[in-house]
GUTIMI-884274 format. One line per 2 residues: their letters; for each residue x, z, y of C-alpha. Coordinates in Angstrom, 3 decimals. Example, Ala and Ser with C-alpha at 12.3 -4.5 7.8 and 13.67 -1.06 7.14 Angstrom:
as	12.300 7.800 -4.500 ~ 13.670 7.140 -1.060
// end
This chain:
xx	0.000 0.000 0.000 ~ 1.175 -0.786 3.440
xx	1.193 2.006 5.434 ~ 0.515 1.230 9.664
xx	2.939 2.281 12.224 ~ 2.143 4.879 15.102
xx	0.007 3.606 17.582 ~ -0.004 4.627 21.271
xx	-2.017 7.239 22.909 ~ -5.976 6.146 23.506
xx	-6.661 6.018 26.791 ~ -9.919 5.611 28.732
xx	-11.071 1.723 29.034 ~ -10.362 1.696 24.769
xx	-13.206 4.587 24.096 ~ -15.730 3.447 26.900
xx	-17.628 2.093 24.868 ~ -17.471 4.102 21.605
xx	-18.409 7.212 24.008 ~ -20.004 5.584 26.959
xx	-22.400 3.414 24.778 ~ -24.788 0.662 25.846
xx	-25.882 -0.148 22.581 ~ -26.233 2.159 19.413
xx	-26.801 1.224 15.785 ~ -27.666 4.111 13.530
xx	-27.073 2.895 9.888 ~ -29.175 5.022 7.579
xx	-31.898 5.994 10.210 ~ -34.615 7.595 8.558
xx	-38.047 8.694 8.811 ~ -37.748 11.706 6.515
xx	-37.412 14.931 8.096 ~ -34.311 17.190 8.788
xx	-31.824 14.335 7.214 ~ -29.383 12.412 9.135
xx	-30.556 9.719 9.878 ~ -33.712 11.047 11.558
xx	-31.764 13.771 13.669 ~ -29.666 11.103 15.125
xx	-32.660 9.026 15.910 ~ -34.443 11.865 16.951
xx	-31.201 12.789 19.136 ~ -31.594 9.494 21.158
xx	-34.629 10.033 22.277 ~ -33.944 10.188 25.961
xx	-30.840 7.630 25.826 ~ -30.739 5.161 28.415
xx	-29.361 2.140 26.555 ~ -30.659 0.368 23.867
xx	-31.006 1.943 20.237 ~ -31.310 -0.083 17.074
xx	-32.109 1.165 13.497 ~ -30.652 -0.109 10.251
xx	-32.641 0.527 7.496 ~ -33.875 -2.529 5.158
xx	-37.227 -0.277 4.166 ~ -38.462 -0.745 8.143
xx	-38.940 -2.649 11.032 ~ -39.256 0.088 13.458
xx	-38.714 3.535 13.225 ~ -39.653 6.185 15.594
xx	-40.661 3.713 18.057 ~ -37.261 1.914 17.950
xx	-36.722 -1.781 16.385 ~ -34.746 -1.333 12.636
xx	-33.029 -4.775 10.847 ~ -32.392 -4.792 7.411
xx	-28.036 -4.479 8.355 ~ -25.499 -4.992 11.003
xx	-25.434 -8.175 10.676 ~ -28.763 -9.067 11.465
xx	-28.433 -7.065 15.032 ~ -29.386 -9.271 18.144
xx	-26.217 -8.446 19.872 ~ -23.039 -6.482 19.218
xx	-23.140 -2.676 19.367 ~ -20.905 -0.330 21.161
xx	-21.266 2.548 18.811 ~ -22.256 2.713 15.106
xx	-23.703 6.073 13.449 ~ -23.004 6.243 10.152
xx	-25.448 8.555 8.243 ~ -24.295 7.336 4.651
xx	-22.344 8.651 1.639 ~ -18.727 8.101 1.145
xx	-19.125 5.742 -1.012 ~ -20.547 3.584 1.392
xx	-18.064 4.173 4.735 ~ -15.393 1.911 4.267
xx	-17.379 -1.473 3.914 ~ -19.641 -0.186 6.598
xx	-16.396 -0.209 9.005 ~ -15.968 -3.091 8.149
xx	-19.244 -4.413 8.492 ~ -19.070 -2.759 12.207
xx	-16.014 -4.622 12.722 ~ -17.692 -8.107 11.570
xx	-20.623 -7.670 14.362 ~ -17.797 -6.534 17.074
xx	-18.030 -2.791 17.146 ~ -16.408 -0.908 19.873
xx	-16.395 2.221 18.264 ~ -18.059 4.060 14.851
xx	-18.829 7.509 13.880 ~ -18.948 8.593 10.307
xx	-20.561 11.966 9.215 ~ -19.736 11.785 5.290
xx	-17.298 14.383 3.626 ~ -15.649 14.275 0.528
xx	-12.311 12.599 1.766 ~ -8.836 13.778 2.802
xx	-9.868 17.965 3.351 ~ -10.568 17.829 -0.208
xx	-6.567 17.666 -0.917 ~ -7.191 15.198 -3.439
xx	-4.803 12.205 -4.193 ~ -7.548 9.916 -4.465
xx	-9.760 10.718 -1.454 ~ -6.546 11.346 0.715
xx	-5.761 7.466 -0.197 ~ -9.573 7.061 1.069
xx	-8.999 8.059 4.319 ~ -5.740 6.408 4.668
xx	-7.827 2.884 4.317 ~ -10.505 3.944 6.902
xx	-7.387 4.363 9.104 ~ -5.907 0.976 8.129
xx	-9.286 -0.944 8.667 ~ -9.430 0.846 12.266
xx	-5.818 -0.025 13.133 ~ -6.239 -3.891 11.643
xx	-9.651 -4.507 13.732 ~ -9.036 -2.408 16.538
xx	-12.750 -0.990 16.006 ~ -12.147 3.035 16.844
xx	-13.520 5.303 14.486 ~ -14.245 9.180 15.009
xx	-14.419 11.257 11.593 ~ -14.749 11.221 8.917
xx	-16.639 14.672 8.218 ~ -17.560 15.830 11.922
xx	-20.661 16.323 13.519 ~ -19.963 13.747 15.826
xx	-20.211 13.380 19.903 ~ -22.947 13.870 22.524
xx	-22.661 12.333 26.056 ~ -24.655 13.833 28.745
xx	-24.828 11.330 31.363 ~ -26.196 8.523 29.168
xx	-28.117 11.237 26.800 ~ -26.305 9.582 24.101
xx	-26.830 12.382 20.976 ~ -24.566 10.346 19.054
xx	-24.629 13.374 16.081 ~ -26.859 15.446 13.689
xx	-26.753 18.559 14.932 ~ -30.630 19.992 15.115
xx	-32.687 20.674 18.769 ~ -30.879 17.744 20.534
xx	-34.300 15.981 20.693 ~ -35.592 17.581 23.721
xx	-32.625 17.295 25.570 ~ -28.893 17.372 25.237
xx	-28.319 21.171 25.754 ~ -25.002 22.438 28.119
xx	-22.355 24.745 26.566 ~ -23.342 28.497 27.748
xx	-19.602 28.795 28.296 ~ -17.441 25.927 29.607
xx	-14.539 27.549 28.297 ~ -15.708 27.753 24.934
xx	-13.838 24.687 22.404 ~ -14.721 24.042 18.973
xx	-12.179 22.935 16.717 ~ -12.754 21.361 13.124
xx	-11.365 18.289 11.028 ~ -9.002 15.993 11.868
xx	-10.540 12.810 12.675 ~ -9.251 9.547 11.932
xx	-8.941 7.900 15.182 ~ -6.289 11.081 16.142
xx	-3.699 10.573 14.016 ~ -1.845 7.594 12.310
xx	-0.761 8.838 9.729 ~ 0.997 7.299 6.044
xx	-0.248 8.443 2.956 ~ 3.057 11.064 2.315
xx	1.905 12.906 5.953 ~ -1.533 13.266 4.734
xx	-0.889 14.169 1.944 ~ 1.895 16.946 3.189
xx	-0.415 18.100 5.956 ~ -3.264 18.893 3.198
xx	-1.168 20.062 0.484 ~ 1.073 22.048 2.777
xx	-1.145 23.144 5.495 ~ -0.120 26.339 6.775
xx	3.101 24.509 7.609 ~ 1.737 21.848 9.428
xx	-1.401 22.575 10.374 ~ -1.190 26.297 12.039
xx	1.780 25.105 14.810 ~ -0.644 22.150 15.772
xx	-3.503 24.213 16.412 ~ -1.301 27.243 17.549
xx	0.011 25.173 20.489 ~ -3.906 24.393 21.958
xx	-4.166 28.381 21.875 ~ -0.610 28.346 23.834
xx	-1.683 25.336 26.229 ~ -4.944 26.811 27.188
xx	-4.542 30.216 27.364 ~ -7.827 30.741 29.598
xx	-9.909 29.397 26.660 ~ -12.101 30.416 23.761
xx	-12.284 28.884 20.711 ~ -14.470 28.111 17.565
xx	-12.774 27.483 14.834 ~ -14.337 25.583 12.070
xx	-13.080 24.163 8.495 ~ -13.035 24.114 4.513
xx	-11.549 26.660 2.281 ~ -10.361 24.090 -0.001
xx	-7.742 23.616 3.098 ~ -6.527 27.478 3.551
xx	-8.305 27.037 6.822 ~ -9.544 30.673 6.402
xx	-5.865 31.980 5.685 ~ -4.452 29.940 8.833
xx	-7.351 30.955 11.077 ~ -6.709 34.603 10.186
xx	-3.160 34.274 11.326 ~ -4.666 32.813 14.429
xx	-6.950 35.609 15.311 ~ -4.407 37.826 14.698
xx	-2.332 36.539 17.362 ~ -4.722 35.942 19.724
xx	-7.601 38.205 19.011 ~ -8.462 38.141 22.888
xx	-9.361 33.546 22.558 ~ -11.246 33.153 18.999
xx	-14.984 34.060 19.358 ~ -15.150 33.051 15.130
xx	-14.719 31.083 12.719 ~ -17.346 29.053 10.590
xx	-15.785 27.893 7.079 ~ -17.835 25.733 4.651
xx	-17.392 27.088 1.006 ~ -16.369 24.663 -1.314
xx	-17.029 25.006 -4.885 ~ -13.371 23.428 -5.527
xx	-11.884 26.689 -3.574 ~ -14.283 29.006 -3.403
xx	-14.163 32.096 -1.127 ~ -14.188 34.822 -4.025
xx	-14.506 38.333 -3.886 ~ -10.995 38.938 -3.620
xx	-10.192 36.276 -1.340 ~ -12.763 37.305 0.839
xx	-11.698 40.840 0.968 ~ -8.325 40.060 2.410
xx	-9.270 37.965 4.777 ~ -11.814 40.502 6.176
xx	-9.450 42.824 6.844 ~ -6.653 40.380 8.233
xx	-9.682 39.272 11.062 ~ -10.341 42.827 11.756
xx	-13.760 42.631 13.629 ~ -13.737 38.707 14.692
xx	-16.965 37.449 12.637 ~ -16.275 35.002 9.516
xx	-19.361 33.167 8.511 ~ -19.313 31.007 5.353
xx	-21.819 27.827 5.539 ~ -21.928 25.259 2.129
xx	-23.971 22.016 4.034 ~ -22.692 20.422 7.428
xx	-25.950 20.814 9.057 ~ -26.020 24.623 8.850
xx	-23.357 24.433 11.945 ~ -25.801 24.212 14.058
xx	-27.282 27.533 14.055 ~ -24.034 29.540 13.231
xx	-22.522 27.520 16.617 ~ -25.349 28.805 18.445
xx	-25.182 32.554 17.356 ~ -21.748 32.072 18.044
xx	-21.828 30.985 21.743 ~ -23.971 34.063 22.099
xx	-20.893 36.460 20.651 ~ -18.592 36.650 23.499
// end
């Protein structure tokens, strides 16, 4: 496999239009409640631009016009939504790059935080695809972005339907997965900074705690990543910017008993709160604004 070279910092004029969007597809919009696909539809609601639905089963949903794929769009989008498996991501970037894409999002999981060969190699293609098209791409496994200007709820998170809702606390940063369009990375650095993360991982985050000293932060990850163990040793040192920490539980690396007793008492009284599907973020983030 060919691995890409670094690429230069991102700057303004090559997001516009992946966060400044004029036109959104959402591929796997859905009528059924609480998935996806509907809270991203739902989440546009009060979007300026123009909204398109990609779902072969309809020709509107939610009172906006659906086409069977991206290929049968009238014109090119800015942003793509993907609300699909993982099976299903990489021919989807591609298919966004096909119809001219400026930018896609992609909610699935289940690629390089599991530390697995295989799904580390996944992610390294999504990367290659982005860097060979030029199409940027934000995830995989995030929640994904929310413009207030436009009212652009470009993510699943729930209540976003009635209005895109301002942080309580400006200060207040969430950090969680890596996403692709961050990092270039070959497949022996991904695979280091997953099967080595404490090494790599806790100086990269440790240096936003050192940059922005005036801050508070949410910290949010797997435990199939030793996020909890890194995050501890972050709270510990600077018990005064973390508000929490939100880790989803995987089966692969569970959170036992005993793990879960030492990390209790390495975070002291900093809350820990263990969720097992992305969408229960939502409701921990919001408690969690509320703790400071």
């Amino acid at each position: 496999m060919a691995h890409p070279t670094a690429r230069a910092l991102y700057h303004h004029d090559d997001l516009r239009r992946l966060i400044n969007p004029k036109v959104v597809a959402i591929v796997g919009a859905s009528e059924t409640r609480g998935s996806f696909g509907e809270r991203t539809l739902s989440n546009m609601a009060d979007f300026t631009g123009k909204v398109f639905a990609i779902n072969p089963k309809y020709r509107n949903l939610l009172g906006r016009p659906c086409v069977p794929s991206l290929a049968e769009l009238p014109e090119s989008p800015d942003c793509v939504v993907l609300c699909v498996a993982r099976p299903m991501v990489e021919g989807m970037i591609e298919a966004a790059a096909a119809v001219k894409a400026g930018g896609v999002i992609v909610y699935a999981s289940g690629f390089a935080e599991t530390a697995k060969r295989d799904r580390i190699e996944a992610q390294q293609r999504l990367i290659e695809i982005a860097q060979r098209t030029g199409v940027r791409v934000v995830g995989p496994n995030c929640v994904g972005l929310a413009n207030t200007g436009s009212s652009a709820g470009l993510n699943f998170m729930r209540g976003l339907a009635s209005g895109i809702p301002t942080t309580p606390d400006p200060s207040t940063v969430a950090s969680g997965p890596t996403g692709t369009s961050g990092f270039a990375w070959d497949t022996d650095g991904a695979q280091a900074l997953f099967a080595e993360p404490e090494q790599h991982k806790l100086p990269l985050i440790e240096s936003l705690f050192v940059a922005a000293p005036q801050r508070h932060f949410i910290l949010i990850g797997d435990s199939g990543e030793r996020d909890p163990e890194i995050y501890a040793k972050l709270a510990r040192r600077f018990p005064d910017q973390v508000l929490g920490f939100f880790i989803r539980d995987l089966q692969e690396c569970p959170i036992d008993g005993r793990r879960h007793d030492r990390l209790i008492k390495r975070i002291g009284a900093i809350p820990m709160t263990l969720f097992c599907e992305p969408n229960e973020i939502a409701d921990s983030l919001d408690r969690a604004q509320r703790l400071k």
